[in-house]
Each structure stands twice: as structure tokens, then as C-alpha cells.
C-alpha positions as CSV (number, residue, x, y, z in Angstrom):
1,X,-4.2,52.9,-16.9
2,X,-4.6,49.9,-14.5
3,X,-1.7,47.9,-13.7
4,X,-2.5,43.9,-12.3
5,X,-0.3,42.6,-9.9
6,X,0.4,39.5,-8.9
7,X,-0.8,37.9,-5.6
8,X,1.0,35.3,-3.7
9,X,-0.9,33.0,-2.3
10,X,-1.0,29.5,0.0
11,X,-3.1,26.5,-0.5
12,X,-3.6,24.6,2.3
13,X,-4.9,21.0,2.1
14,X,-8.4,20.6,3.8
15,X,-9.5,18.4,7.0
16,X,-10.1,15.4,5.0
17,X,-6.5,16.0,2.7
18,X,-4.7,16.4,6.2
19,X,-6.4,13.2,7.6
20,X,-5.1,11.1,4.2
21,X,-2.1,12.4,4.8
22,X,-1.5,11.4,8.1
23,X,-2.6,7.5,7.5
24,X,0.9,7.4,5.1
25,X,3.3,7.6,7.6
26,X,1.2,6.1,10.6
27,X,0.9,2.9,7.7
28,X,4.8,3.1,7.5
29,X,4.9,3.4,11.1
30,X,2.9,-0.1,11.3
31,X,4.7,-1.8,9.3
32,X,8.2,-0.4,10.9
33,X,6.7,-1.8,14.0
34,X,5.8,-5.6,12.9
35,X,9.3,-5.6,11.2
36,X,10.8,-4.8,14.4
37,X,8.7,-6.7,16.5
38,X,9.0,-10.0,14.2
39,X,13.1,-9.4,14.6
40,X,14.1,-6.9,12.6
41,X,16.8,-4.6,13.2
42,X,17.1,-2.2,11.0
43,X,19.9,0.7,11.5
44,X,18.7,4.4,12.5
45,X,19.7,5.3,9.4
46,X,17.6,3.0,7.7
47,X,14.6,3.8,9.7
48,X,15.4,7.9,8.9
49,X,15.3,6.9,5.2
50,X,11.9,5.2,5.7
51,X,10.4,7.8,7.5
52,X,12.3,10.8,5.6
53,X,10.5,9.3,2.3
54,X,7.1,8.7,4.2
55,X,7.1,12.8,5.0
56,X,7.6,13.4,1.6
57,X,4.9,11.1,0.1
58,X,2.6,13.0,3.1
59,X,3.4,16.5,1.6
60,X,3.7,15.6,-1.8
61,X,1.6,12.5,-2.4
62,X,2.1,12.5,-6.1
63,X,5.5,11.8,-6.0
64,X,7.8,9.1,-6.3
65,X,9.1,9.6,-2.9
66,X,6.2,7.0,-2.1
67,X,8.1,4.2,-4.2
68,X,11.2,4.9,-2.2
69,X,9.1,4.2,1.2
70,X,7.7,1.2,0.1
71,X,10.5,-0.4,-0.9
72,X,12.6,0.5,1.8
73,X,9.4,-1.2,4.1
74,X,9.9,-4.1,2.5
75,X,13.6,-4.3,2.7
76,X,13.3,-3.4,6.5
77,X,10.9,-6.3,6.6
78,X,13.2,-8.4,4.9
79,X,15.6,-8.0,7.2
80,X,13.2,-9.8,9.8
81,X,14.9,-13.7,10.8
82,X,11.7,-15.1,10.4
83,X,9.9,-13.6,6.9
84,X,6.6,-15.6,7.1
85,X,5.8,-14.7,10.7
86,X,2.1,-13.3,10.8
87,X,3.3,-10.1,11.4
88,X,3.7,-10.1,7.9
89,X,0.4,-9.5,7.6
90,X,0.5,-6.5,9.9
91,X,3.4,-4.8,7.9
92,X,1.1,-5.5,4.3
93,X,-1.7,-3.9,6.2
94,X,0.3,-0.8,7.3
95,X,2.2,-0.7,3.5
96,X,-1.1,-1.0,1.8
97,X,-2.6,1.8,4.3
98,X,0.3,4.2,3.6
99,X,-0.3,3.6,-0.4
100,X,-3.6,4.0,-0.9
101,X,-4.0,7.1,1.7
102,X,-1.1,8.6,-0.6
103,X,-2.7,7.3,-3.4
104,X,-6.2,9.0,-2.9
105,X,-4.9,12.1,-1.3
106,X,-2.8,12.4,-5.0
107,X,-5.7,12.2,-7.0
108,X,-6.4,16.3,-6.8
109,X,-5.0,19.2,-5.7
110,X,-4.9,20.0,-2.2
111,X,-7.9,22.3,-2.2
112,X,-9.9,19.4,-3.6
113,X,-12.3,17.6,-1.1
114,X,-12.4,13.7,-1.0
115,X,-15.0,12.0,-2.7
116,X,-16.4,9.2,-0.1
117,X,-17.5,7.0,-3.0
118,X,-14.1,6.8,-4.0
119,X,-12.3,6.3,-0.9
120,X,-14.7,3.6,0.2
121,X,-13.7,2.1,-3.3
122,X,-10.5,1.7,-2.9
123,X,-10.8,1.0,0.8
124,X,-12.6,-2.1,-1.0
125,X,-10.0,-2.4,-3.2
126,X,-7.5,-2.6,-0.8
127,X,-9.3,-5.2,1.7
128,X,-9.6,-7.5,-1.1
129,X,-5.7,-6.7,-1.8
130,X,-5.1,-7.7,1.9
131,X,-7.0,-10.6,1.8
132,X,-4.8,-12.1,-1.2
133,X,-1.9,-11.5,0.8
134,X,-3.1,-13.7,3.8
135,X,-4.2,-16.0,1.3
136,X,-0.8,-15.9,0.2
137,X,0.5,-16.2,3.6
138,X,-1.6,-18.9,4.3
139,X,-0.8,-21.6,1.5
140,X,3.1,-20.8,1.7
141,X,2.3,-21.9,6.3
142,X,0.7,-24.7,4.0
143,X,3.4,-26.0,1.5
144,X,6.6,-24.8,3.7
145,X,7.0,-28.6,4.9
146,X,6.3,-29.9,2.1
147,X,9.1,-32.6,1.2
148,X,9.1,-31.3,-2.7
149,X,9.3,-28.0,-4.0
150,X,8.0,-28.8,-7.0
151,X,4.4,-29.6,-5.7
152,X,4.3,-26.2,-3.8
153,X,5.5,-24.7,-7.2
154,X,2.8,-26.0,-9.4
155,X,-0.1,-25.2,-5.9
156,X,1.6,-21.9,-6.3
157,X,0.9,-21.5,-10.7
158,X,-2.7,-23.1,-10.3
159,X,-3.4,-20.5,-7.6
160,X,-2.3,-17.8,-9.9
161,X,-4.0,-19.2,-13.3
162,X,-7.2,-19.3,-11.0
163,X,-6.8,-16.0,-9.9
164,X,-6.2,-14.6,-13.0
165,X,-9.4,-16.7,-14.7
166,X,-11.5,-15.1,-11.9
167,X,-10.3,-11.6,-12.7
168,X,-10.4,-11.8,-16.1
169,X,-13.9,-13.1,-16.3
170,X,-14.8,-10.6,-13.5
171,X,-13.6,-7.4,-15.9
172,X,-15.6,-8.7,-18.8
173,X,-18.4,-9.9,-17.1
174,X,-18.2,-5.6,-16.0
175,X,-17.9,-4.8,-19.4
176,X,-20.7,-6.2,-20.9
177,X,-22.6,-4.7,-18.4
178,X,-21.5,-1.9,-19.1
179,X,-22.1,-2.0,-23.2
180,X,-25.9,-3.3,-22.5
């Protein structure tokens, strides 16, 4: 009679798992650093959160320890005197870094390699997410002195029904292609 037993075993994330993983909390770490450097001054214990939450989302990418970290980036950065600084721009590079290393890395066990395809996809995908926010950044240096608020308001909603034209037509145009 033959008897099976059990055998415990590790699974340790490959080179390119370990690499992703590391980009999450050096992205944190980037935007901690433009926080700080723009003027904020966010308690050790804040900072220990923020970084606590980043090794979590490193080890366990999938979870929603990487919501935590996010949020608490952008409540560090909030706490900066002077929110429309360009460093703002540094901290969205470093936030949008740490999510889409975590989100990549998430997408397979650990064992699992990295497709390059897909990580130059949403390295694309994240540019073009980077280069809304300076856009962003941009047209708010643009209507700040504006004398009414109203007129930055309505800048604001044709920018966003533009946008969302653009997108829209974009996704169908992708469709159809993709139906032909």
C-alpha cells in the first residue's frame, strides 16, 4: 500500500516579480519625497503608515493594502502649503509608478514571468495617465488668477466633455476594428 504525503513547499517570485516589486515602494518613496520637499510635514507616524502599507502591496500586490498607500500619498501630499507646486507632478509620477508596478506584478502568481508586451502597455497607459495630470496641472497654473470662478469652472467641464468625446470615439473606433 502507498501512502502520499504532503510536501511543503515555497514559491519565490522571479527576477522580474522582485524588480515590480521594488518600483511600489521606491514610487511611494518619490512621492513622500516631493510632499516633503514642496512643504509637507507629515508626522513619523504618518510616514510608517505610508510605507507600512507600501511593504504590504510589495509582498502581496493583490491586495487592498495598495488602496491604503495611495490614499495616504495623497493625504501626505495634501498636507503640502502649496498643493499646485510642480512637484505635484513628481508625487503623481511616483503614485502612478507604485500602482501600476503593483498592478502588473498582481496580475499572476509569483512564479509567473512578466509578459513585456504587457508591461510596455501599461507603461503606455500610464504615460498617457501622467500626461493628463500635467495637463491638469497646467490649465488650473492657467485659470488660478482668474477673477471668476465660474469661467475656470466651465474651461474645466469643456475639458472634460472633450476628453471624454476623444475616448469614447477612440474605444469604438477600436471596436470596429476589431468586428471587421
Amino acid at each position: 500500500m502507498s501512502v502520499t504525503m504532503a510536501e511543503r513547499r515555497r514559491v519565490y517570485p522571479g527576477l522580474d516579480q522582485l524588480a515590480l516589486r521594488g518600483l511600489v515602494p521606491l514610487g511611494v518613496a518619490t512621492a513622500m519625497a516631493a510632499a516633503q520637499s514642496a512643504g509637507a510635514r507629515p508626522g513619523p507616524w504618518e510616514l510608517g503608515i505610508v510605507f507600512c502599507l507600501a511593504a504590504i502591496t510589495a509582498l502581496r500586490p493583490e491586495s487592498t493594502a495598495g488602496v491604503g498607500m495611495l490614499a495616504g500619498a495623497a493625504y501626505v501630499w495634501a498636507l503640502a502649503p502649496e498643493t499646485l507646486s510642480p512637484l505635484v507632478l513628481v508625487a503623481a509620477a511616483g503614485m502612478i509608478l507604485a500602482h501600476l508596478s503593483a498592478l502588473v506584478a498582481a496580475q499572476g502568481p509569483g512564479r509567473m514571468g512578466v509578459d513585456g508586451a504587457q508591461v510596455r502597455r501599461w507603461a503606455a497607459r500610464g504615460l498617457l495617465l501622467w500626461l493628463s495630470a500635467a495637463m491638469v496641472w497646467a490649465l488650473s497654473m492657467l485659470v488660478v488668477d482668474l477673477p471668476q470662478r465660474r469661467l475656470a469652472y466651465a474651461l474645466g467641464l469643456t475639458l472634460l466633455t472633450v476628453i471624454a468625446l476623444a475616448a469614447t470615439r477612440l474605444v469604438g473606433s477600436r471596436a470596429e476594428r476589431a468586428g471587421n
